[in-house]
C-alpha positions as CSV (number, residue, x, y, z in Angstrom):
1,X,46.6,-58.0,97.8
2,X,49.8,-56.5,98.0
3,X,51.1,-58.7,95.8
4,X,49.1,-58.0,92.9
5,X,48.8,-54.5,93.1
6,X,52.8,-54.6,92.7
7,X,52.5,-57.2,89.5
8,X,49.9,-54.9,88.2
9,X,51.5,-51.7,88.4
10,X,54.7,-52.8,87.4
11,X,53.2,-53.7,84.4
12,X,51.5,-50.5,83.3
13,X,54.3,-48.7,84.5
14,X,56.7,-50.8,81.7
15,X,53.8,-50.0,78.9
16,X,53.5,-46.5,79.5
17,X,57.2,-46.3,80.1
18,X,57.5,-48.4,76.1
19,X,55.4,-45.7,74.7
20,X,57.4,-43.0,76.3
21,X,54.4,-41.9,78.7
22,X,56.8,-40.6,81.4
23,X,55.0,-38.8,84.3
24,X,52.4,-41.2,84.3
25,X,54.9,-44.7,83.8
26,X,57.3,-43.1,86.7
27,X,54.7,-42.3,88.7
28,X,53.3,-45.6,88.3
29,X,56.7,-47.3,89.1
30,X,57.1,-45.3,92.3
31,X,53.9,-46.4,93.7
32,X,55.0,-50.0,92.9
33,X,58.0,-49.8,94.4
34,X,56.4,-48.6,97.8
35,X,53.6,-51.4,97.3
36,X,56.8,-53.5,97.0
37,X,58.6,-52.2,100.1
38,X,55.0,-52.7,102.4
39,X,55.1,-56.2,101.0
40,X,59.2,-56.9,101.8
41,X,58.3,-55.4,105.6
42,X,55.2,-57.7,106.0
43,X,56.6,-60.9,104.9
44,X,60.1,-60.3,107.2
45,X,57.4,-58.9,110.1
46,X,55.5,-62.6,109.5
47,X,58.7,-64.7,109.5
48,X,59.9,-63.2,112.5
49,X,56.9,-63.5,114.6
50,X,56.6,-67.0,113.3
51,X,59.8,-67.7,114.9
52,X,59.3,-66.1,117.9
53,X,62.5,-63.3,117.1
54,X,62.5,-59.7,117.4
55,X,61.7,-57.4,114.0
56,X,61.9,-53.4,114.6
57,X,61.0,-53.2,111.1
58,X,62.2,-51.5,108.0
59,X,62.9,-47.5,108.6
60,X,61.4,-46.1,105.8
61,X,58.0,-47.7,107.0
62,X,58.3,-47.4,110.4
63,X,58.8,-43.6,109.4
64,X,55.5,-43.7,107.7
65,X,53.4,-45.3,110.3
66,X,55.1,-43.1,113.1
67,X,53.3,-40.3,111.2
68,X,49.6,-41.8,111.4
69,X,49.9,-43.0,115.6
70,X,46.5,-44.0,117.5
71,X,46.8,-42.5,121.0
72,X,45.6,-45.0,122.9
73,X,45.6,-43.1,126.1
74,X,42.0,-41.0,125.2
75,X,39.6,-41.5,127.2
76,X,36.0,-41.5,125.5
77,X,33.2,-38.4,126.7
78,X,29.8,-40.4,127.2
């Protein structure tokens, strides 16, 4: 899914960039360079634990996730 959300945004980033549609082509391009990074970080995060090696992960993402973390320690009101 990742995948082609990167393909496809990359692509109508480049038309609207050819037609000189700036805001909306960068802003396009942005988002499919992040779509890009999430997709770099999974496949090395899947090749390591395939191998059985340690992966701390990339720093740009693990700065993203560290700002959406489950506390686990809640306990639930019944």
């Amino acid at each position: 899914m990742c995948f082609i959300l990167t393909i496809v945004l990359f692509v109508f980033a480049i038309e609207n960039l050819l037609i000189e549609n700036w805001v909306t082509g960068g802003v396009q391009f942005i988002i499919a360079l992040g779509f890009l990074l999430l997709l770099i970080s999974n496949m090395r995060r899947t090749h390591c634990e395939r191998n059985g090696t340690c992966y701390t992960g990339c720093s740009v993402t693990n700065w993203i996730s560290s700002l959406f973390k489950k506390d686990h320690n809640k306990t639930s009101k019944e």
